[in-house]
DSSP file (Angstrom, degrees, kcal/mol; ACC not computed):
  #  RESIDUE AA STRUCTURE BP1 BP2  ACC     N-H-->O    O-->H-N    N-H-->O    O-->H-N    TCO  KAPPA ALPHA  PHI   PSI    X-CA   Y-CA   Z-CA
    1    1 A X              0   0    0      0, 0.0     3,-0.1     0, 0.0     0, 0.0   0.000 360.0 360.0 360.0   7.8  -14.5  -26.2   10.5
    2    2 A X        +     0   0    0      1,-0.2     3,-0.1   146,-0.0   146,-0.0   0.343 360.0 133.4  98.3 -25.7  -12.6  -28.5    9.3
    3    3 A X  S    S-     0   0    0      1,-0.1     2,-0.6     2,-0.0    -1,-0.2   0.080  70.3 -95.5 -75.6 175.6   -9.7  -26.8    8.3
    4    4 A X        -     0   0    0    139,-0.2    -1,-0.1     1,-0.1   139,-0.0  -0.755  30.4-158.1 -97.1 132.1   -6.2  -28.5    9.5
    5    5 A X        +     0   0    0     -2,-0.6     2,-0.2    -3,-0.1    -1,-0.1   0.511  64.9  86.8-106.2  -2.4   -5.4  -26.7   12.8
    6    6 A X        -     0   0    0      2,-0.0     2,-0.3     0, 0.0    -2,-0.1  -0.557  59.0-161.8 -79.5 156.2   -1.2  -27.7   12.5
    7    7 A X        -     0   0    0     -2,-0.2     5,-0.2     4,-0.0    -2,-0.0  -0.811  19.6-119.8-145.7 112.6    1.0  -25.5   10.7
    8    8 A X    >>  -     0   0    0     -2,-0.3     3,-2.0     3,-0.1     4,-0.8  -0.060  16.6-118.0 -64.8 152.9    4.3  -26.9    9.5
    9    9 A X  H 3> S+     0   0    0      1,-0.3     4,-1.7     2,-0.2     5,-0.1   0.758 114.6  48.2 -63.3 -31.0    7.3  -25.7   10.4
   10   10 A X  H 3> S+     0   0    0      1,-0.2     4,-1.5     2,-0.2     5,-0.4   0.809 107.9  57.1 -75.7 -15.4    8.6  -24.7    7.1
   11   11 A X  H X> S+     0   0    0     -3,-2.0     3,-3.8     2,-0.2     4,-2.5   0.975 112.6  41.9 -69.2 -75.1    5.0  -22.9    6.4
   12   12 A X  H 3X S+     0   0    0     -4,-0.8     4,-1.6     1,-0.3     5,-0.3   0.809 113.3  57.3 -78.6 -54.2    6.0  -20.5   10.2
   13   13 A X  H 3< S+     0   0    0     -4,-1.7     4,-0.4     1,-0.3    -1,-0.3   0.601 109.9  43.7 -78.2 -25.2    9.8  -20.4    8.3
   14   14 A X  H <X>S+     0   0    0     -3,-3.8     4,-1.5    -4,-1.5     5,-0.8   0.808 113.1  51.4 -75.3 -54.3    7.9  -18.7    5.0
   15   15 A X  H >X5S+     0   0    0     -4,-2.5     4,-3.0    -5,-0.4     3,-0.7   0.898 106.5  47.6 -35.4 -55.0    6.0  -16.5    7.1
   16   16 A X  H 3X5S+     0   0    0     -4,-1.6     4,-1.0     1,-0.3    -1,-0.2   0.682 120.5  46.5 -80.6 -26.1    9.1  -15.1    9.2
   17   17 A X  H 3>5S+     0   0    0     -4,-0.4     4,-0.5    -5,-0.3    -1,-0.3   0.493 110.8  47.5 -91.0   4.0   10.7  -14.6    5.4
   18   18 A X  H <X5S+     0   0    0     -4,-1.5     4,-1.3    -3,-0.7     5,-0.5   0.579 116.7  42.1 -95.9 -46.5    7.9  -13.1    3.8
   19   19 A X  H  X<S+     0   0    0     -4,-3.0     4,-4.1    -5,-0.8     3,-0.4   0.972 120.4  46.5 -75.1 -14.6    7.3  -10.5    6.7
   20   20 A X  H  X S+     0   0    0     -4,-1.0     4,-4.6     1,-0.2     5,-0.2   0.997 114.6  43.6 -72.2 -53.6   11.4   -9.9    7.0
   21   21 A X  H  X S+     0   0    0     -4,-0.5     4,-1.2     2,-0.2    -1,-0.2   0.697 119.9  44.3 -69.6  -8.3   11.7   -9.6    3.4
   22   22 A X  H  X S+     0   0    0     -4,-1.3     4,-3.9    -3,-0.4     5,-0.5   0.814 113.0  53.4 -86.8 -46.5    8.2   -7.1    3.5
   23   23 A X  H  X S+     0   0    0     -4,-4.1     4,-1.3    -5,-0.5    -2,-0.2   0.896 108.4  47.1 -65.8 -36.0    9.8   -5.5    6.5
   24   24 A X  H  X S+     0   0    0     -4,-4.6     4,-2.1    -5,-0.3    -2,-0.2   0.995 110.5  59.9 -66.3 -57.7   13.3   -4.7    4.4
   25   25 A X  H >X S+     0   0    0     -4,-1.2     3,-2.6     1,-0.2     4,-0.9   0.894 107.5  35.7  14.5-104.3   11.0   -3.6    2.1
   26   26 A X  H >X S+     0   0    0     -4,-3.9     4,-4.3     1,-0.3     3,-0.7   0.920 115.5  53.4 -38.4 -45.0    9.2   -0.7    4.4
   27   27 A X  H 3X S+     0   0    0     -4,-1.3     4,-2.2    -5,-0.5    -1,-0.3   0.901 104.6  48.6 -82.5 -21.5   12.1    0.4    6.0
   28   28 A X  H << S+     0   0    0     -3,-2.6    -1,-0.2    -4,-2.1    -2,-0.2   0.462 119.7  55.0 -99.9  24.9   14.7    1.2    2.5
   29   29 A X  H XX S+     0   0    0     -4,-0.9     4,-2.5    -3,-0.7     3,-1.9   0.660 105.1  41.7 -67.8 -54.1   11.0    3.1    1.7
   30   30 A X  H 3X S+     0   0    0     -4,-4.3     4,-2.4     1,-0.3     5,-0.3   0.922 113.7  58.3 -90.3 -14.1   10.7    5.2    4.7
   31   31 A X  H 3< S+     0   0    0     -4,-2.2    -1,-0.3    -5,-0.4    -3,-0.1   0.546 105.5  51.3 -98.0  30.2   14.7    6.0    4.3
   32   32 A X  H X> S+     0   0    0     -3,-1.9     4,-3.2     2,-0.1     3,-2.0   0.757 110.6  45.6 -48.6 -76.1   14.0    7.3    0.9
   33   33 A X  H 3X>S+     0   0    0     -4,-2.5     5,-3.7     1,-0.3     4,-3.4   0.926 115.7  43.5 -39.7 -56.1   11.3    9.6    2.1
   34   34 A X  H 3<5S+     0   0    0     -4,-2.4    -1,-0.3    -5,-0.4    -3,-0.1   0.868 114.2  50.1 -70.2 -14.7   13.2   10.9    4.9
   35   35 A X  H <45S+     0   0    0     -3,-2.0    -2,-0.2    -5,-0.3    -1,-0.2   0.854 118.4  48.2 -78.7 -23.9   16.9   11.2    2.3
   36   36 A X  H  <5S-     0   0    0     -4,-3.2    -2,-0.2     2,-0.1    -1,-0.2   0.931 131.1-114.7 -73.0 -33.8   14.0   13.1    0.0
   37   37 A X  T  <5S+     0   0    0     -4,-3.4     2,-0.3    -5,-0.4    -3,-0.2   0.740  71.3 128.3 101.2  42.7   13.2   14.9    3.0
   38   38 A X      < -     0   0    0     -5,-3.7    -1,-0.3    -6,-0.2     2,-0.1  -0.815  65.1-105.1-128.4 157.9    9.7   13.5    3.6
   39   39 A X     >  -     0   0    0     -2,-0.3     4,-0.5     1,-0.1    -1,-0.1  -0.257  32.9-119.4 -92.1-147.7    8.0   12.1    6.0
   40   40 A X  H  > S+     0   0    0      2,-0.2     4,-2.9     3,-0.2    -1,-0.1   0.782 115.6  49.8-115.2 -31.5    7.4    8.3    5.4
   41   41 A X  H  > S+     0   0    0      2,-0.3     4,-2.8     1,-0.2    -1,-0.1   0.706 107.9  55.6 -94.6 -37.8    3.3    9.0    5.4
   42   42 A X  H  > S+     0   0    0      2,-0.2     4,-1.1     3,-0.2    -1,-0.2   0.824  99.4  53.5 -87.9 -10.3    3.7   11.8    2.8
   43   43 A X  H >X S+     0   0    0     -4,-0.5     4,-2.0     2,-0.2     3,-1.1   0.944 109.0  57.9 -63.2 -65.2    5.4    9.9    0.4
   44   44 A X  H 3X S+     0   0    0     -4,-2.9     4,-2.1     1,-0.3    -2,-0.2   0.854 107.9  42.3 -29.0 -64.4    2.2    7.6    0.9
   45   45 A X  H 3X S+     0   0    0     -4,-2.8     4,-1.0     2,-0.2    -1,-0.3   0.758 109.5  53.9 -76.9 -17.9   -0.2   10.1    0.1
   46   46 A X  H XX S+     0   0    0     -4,-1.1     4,-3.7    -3,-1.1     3,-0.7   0.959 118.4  41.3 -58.1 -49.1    1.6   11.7   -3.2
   47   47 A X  H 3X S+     0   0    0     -4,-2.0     4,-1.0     2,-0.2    -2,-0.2   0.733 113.0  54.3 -90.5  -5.7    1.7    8.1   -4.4
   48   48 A X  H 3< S+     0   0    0     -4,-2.1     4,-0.3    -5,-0.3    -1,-0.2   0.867 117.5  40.5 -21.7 -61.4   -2.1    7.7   -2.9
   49   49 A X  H X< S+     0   0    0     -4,-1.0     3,-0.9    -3,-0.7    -2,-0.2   0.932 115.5  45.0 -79.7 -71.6   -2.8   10.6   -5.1
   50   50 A X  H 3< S+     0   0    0     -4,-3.7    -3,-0.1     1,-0.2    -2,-0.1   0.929 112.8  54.8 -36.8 -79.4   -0.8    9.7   -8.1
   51   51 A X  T 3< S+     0   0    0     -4,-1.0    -2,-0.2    -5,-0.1    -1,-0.2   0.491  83.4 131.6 -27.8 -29.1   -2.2    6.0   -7.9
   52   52 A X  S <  S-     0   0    0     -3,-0.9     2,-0.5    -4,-0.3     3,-0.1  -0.079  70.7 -95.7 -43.9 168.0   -6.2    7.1   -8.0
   53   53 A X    >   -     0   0    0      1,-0.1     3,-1.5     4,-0.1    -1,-0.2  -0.667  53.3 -90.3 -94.1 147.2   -8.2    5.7   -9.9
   54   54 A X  T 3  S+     0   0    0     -2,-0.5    -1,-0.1     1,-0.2     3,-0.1  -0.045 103.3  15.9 -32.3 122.4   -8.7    7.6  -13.3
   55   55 A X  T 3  S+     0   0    0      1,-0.2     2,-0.5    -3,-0.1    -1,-0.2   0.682 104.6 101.4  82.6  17.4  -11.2   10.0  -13.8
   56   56 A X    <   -     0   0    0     -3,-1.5     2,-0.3     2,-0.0    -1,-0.2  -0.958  61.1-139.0-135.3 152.7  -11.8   10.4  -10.3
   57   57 A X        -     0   0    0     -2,-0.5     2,-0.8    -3,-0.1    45,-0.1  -0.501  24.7-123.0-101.5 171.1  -10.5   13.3   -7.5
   58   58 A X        -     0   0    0     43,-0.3    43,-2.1    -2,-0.3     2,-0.2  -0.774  24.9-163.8-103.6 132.0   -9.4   12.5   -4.4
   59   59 A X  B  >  -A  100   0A   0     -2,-0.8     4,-1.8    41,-0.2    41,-0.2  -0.594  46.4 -98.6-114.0 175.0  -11.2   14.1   -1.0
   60   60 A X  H  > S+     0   0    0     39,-0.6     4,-2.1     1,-0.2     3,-0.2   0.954 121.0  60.6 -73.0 -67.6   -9.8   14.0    2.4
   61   61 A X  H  > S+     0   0    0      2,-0.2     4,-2.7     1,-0.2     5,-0.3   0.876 108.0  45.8   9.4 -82.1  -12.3   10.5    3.2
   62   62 A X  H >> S+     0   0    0      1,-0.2     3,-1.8     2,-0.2     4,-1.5   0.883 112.2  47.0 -55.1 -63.2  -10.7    8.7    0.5
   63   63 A X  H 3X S+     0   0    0     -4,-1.8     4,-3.2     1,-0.3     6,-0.5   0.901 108.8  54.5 -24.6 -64.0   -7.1    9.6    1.4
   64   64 A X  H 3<>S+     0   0    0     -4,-2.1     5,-3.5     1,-0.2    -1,-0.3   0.919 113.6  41.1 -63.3 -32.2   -7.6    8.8    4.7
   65   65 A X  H <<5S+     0   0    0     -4,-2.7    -2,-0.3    -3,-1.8    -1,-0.2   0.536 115.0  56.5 -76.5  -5.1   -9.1    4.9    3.6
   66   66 A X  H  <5S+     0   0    0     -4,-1.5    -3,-0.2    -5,-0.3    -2,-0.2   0.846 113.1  30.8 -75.9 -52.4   -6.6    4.8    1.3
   67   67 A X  T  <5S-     0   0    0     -4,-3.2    -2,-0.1    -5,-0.3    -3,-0.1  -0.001 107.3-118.4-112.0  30.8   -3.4    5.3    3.7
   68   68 A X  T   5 +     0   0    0      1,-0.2     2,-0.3    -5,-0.0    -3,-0.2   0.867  69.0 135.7  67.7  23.7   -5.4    3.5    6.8
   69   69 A X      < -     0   0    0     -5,-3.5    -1,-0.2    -6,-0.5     2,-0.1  -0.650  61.4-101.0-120.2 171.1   -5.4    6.8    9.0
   70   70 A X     >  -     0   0    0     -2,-0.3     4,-1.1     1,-0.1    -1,-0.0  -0.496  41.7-101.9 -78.0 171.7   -8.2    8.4   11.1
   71   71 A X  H >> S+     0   0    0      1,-0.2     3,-2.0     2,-0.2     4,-1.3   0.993 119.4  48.0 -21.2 -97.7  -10.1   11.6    9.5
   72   72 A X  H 3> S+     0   0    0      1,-0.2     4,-1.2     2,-0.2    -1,-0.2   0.564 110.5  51.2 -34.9 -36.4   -7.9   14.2   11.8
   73   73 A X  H 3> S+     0   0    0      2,-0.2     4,-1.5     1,-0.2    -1,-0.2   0.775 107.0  51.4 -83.0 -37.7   -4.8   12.7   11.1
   74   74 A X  H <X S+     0   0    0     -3,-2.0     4,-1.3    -4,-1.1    -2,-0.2   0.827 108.2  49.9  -7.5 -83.0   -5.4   12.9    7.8
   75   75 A X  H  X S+     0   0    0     -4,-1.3     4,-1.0     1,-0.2    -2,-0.2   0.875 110.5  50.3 -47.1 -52.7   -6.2   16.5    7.9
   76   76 A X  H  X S+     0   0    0     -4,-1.2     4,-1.4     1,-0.2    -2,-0.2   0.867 112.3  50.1 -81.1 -36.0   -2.8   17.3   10.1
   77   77 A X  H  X S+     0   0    0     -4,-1.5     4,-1.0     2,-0.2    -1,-0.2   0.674 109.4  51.8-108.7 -41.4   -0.7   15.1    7.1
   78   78 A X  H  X S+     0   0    0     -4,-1.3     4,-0.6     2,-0.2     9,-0.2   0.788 111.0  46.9 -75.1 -21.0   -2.5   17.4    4.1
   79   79 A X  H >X S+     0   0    0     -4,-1.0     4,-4.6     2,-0.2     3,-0.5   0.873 112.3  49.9 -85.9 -35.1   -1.5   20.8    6.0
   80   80 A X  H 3X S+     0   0    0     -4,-1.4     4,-1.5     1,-0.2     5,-0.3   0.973 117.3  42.4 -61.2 -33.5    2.2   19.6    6.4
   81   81 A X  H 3<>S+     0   0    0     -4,-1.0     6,-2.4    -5,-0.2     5,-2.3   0.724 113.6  50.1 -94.1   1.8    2.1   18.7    2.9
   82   82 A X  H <<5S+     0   0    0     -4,-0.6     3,-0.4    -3,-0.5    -1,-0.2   0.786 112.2  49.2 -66.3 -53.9    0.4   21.8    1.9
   83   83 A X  H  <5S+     0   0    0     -4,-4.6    -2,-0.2     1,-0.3    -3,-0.1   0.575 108.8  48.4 -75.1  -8.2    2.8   23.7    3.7
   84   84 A X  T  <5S-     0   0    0     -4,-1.5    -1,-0.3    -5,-0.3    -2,-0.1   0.559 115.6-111.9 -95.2 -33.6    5.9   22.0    2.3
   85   85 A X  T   5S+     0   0    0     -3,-0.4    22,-1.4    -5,-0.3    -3,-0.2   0.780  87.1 113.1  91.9  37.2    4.3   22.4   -1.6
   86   86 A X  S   <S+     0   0    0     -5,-2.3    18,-1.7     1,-0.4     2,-0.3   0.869  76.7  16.4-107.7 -26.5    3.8   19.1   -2.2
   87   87 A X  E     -B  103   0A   0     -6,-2.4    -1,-0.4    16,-0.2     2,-0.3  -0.890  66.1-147.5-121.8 163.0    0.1   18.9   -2.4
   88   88 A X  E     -B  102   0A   0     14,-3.1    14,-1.8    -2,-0.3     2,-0.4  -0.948   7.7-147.1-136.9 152.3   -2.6   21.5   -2.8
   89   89 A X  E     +B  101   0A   0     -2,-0.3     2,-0.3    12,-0.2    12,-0.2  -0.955  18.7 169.6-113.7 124.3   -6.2   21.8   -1.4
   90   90 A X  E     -B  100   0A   0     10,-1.4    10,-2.0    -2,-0.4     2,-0.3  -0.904  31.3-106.4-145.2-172.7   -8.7   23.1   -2.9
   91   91 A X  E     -B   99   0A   0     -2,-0.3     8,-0.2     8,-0.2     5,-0.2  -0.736  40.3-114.8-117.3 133.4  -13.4   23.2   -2.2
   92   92 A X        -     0   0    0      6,-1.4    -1,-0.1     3,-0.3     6,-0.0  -0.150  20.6-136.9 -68.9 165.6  -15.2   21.4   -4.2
   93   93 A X  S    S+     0   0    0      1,-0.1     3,-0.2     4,-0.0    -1,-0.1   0.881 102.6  41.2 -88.7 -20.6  -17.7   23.7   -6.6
   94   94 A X  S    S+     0   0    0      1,-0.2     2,-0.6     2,-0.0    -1,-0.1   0.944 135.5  22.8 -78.0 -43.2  -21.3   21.7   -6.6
   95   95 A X        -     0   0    0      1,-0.1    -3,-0.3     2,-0.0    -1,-0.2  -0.857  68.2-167.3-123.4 137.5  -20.5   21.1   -2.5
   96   96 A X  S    S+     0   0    0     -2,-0.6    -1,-0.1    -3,-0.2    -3,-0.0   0.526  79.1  73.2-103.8  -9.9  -18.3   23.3   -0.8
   97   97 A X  S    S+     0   0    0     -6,-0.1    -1,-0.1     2,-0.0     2,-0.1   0.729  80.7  90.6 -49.8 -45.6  -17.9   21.4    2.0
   98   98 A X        -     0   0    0    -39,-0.0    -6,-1.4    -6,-0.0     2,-0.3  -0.309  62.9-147.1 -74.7 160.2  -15.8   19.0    0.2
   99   99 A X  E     - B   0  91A   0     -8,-0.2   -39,-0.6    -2,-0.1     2,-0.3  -0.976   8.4-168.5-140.3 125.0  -11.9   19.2    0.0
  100  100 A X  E     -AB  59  90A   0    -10,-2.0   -10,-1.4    -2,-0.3     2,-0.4  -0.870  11.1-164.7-125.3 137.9  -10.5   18.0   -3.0
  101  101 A X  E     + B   0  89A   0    -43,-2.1     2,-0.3    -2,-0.3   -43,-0.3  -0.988  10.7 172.7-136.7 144.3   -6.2   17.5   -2.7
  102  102 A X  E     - B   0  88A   0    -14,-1.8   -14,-3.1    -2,-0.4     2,-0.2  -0.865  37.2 -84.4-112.0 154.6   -3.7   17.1   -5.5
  103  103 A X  E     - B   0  87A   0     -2,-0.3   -16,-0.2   -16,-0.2   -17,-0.1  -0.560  36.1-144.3 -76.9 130.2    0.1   16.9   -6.4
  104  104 A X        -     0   0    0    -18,-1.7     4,-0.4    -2,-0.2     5,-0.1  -0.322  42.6 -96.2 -71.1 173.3    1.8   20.4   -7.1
  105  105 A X  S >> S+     0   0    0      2,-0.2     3,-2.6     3,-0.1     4,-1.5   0.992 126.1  63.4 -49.8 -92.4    4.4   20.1   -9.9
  106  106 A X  H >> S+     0   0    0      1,-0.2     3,-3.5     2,-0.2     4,-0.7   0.706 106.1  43.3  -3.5 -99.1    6.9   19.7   -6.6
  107  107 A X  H 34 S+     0   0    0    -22,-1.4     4,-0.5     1,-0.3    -1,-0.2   0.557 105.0  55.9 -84.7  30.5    5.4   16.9   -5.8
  108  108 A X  H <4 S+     0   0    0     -3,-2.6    -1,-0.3    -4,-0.4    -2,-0.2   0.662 112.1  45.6 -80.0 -32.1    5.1   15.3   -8.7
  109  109 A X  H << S+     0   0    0     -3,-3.5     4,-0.5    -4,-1.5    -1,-0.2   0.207 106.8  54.6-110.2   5.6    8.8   15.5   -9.3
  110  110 A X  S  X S+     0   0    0     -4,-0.7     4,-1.0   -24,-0.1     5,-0.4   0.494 113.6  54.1-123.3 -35.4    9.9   14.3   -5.6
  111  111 A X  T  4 S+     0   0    0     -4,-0.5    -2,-0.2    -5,-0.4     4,-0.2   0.732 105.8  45.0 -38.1 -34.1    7.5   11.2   -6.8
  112  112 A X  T  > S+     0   0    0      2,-0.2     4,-1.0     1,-0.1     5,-0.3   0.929 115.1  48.3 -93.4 -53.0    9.1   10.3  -10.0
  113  113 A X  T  4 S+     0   0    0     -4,-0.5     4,-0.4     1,-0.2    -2,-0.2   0.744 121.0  36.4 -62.3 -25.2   12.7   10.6   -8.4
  114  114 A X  T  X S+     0   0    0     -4,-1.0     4,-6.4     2,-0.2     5,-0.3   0.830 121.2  50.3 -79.2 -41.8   11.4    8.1   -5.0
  115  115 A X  H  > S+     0   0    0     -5,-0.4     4,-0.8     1,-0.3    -2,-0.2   0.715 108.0  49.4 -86.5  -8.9    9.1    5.9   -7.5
  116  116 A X  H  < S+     0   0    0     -4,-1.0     4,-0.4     2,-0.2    -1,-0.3   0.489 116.0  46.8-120.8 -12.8   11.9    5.3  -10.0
  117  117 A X  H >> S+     0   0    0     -4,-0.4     4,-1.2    -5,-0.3     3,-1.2   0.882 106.4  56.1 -69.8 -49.6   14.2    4.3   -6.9
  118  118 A X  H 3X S+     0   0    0     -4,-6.4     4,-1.2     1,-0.2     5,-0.3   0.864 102.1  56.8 -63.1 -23.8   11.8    2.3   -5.6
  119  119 A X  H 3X S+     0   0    0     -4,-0.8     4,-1.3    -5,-0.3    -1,-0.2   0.746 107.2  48.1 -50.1 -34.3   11.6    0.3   -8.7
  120  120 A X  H <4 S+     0   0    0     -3,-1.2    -1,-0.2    -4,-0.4    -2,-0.2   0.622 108.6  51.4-108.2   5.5   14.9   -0.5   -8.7
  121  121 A X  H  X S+     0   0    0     -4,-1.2     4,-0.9    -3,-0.3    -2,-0.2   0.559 110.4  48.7 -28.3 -40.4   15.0   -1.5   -5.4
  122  122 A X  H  X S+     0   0    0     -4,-1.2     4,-3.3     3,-0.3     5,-0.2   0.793 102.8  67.0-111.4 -58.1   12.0   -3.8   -6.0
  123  123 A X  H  < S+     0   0    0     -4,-1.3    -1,-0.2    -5,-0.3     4,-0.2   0.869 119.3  21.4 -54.6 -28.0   14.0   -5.1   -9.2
  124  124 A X  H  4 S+     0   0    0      2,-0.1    -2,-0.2    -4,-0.1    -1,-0.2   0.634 130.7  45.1-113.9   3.4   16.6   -6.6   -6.9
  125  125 A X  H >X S+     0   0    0     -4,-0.9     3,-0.8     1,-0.1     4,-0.7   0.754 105.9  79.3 -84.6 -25.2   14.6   -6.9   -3.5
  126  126 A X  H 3X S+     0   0    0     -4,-3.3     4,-2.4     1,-0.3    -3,-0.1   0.415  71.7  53.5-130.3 -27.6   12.3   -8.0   -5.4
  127  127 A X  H 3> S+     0   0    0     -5,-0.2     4,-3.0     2,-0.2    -1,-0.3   0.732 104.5  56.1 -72.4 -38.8   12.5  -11.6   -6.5
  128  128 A X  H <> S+     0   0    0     -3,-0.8     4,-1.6     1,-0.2     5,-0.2   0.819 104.3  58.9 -94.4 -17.9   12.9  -13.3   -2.9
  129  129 A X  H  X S+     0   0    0     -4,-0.7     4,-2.3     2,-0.2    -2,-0.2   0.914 106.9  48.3 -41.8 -50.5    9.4  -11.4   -1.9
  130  130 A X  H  X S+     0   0    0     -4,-2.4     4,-2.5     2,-0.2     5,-0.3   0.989 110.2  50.8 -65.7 -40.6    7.9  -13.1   -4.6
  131  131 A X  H >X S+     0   0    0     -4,-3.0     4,-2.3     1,-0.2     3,-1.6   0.922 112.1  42.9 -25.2 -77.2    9.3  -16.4   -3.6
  132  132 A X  H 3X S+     0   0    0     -4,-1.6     4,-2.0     1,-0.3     5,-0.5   0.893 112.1  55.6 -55.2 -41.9    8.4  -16.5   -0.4
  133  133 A X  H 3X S+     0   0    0     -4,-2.3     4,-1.2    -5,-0.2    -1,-0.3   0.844 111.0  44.3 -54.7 -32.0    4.9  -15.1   -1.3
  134  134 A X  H <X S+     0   0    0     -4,-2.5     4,-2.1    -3,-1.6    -2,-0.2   0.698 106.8  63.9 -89.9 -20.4    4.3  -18.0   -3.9
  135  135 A X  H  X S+     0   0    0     -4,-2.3     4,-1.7    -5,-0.3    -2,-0.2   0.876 110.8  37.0 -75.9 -29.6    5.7  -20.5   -1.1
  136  136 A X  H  X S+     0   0    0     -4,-2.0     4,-3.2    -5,-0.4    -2,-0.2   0.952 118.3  47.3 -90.9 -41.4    2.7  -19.6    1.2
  137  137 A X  H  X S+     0   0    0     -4,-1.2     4,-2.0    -5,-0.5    -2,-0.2   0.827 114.4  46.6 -77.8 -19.9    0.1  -19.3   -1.4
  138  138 A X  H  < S+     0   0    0     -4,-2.1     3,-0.4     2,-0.2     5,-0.3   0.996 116.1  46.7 -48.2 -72.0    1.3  -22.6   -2.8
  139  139 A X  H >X S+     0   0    0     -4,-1.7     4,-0.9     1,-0.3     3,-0.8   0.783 120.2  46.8 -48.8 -52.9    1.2  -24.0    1.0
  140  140 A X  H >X S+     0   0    0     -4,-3.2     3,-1.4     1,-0.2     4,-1.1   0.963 106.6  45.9 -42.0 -66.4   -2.1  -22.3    1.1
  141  141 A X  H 3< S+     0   0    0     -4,-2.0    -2,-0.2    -3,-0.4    -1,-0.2   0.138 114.0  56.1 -93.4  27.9   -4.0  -23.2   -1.9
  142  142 A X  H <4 S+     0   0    0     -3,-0.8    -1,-0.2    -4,-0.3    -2,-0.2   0.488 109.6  45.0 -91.1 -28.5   -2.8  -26.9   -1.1
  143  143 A X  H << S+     0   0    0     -3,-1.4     2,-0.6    -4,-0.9  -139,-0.2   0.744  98.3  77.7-101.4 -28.1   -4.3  -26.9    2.6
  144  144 A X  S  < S-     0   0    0     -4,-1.1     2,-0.2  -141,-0.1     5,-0.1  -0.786  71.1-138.0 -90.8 139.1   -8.0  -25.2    2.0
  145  145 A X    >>  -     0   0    0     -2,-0.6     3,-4.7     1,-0.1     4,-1.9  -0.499  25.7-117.5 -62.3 133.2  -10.8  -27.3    0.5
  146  146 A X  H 3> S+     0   0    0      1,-0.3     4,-1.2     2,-0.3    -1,-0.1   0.523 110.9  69.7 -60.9   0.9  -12.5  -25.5   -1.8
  147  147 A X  H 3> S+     0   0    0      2,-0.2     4,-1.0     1,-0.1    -1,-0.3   0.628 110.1  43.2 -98.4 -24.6  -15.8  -25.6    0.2
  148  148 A X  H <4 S+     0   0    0     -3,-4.7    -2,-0.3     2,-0.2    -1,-0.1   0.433 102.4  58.4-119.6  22.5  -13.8  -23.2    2.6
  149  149 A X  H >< S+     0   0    0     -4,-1.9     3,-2.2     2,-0.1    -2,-0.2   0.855 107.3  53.7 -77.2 -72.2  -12.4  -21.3    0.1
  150  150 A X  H >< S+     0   0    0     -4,-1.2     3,-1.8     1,-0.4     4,-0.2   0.693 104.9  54.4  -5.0 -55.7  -16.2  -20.7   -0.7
  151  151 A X  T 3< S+     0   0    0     -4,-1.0    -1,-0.4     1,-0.3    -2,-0.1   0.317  97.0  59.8 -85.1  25.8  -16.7  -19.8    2.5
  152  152 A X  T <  S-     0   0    0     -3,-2.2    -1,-0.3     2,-0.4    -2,-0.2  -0.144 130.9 -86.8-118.7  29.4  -13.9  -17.1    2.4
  153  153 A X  S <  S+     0   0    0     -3,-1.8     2,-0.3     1,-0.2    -3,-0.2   0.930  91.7 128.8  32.7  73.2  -16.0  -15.3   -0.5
  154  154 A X  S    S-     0   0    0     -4,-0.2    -2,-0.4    -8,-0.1    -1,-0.2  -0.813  73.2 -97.9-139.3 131.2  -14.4  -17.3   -3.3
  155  155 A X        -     0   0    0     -2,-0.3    -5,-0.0     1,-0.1     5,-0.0  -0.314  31.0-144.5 -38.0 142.7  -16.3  -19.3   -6.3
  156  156 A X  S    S+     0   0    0     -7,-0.1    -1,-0.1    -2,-0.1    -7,-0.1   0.477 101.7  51.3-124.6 -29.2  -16.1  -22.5   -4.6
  157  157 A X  S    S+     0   0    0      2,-0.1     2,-0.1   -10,-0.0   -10,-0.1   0.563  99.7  83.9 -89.3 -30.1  -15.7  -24.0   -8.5
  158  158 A X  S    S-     0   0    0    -12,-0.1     2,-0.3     1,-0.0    -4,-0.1  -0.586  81.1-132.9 -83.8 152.0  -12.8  -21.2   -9.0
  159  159 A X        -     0   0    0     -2,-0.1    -2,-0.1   -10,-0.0    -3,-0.1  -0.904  12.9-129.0-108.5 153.4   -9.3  -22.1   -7.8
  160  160 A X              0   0    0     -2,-0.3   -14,-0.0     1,-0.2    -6,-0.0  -0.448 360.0 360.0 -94.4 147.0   -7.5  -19.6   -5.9
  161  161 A X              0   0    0      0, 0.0    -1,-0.2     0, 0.0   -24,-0.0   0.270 360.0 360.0-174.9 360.0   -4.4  -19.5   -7.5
């Protein structure tokens, strides 16, 4: 295709510091959740659920494309977090089939206290993620030709940047 099929060493040496710095990342998240007394996947879905887009509610479907998970798993993640008071479920009125979930007052408030740590985690983790993130998308948008950026669904005329 064209594309350069080396990758230089310092390019592999951003990689292994973008996913380490992604991976510290994930891991002083899921021991939040569990010091909140969550699991790592229901802190996901309150801030799923916070995070919707406006003016729309969130069904079990969405939730489940949101936080990557099958249907059923999904399902078993909404009852734990039903059963804890952190979300509530409730049947839609035109279809009654549908299952609509939201944050109780509980977890709205075990949200603000996690989301206002992670923020100030992020404010000093936060700086060498970007680095390393702009060293590969610099490294990137040096190495494709715009005819296969095009072909990556990109304006072929825009420059990724």
């Amino acid at each position: 295709m064209g594309l350069e099929t080396e990758i230089p060493m310092d390019e592999y040496r951003a990689l292994a510091e973008f996913r380490f710095q992604i991976r510290r990342f994930v891991h002083f998240s899921e021991q939040a959740a569990h010091a909140a007394g969550l699991e790592t996947r229901q802190h996901q879905l309150m801030l799923a659920l916070k995070g919707f887009p406006e003016g729309k509610s969130a069904t079990i479907s969405d939730l489940a494309e949101r936080l990557q998970l099958q249907h059923h798993s999904t399902v078993e993640l909404i009852g734990r977090s039903v059963r804890q008071g952190l979300v509530a479920r409730c049947r839609g009125t035109a279809d009654r089939r549908q299952v609509f979930v939201t944050l109780t007052p509980h977890g709205e408030s075990l949200l603000r206290d996690l989301s206002l740590h992670h923020r100030r985690e992020l404010r000093t983790a936060g700086p060498a993620l970007v680095r390393t993130l702009r060293a590969l998308i610099n490294e990137v948008d040096d190495a494709i030709p715009l005819a296969a950026a095009h072909t990556m669904g990109n304006d072929a005329s825009t420059p990724i940047h």
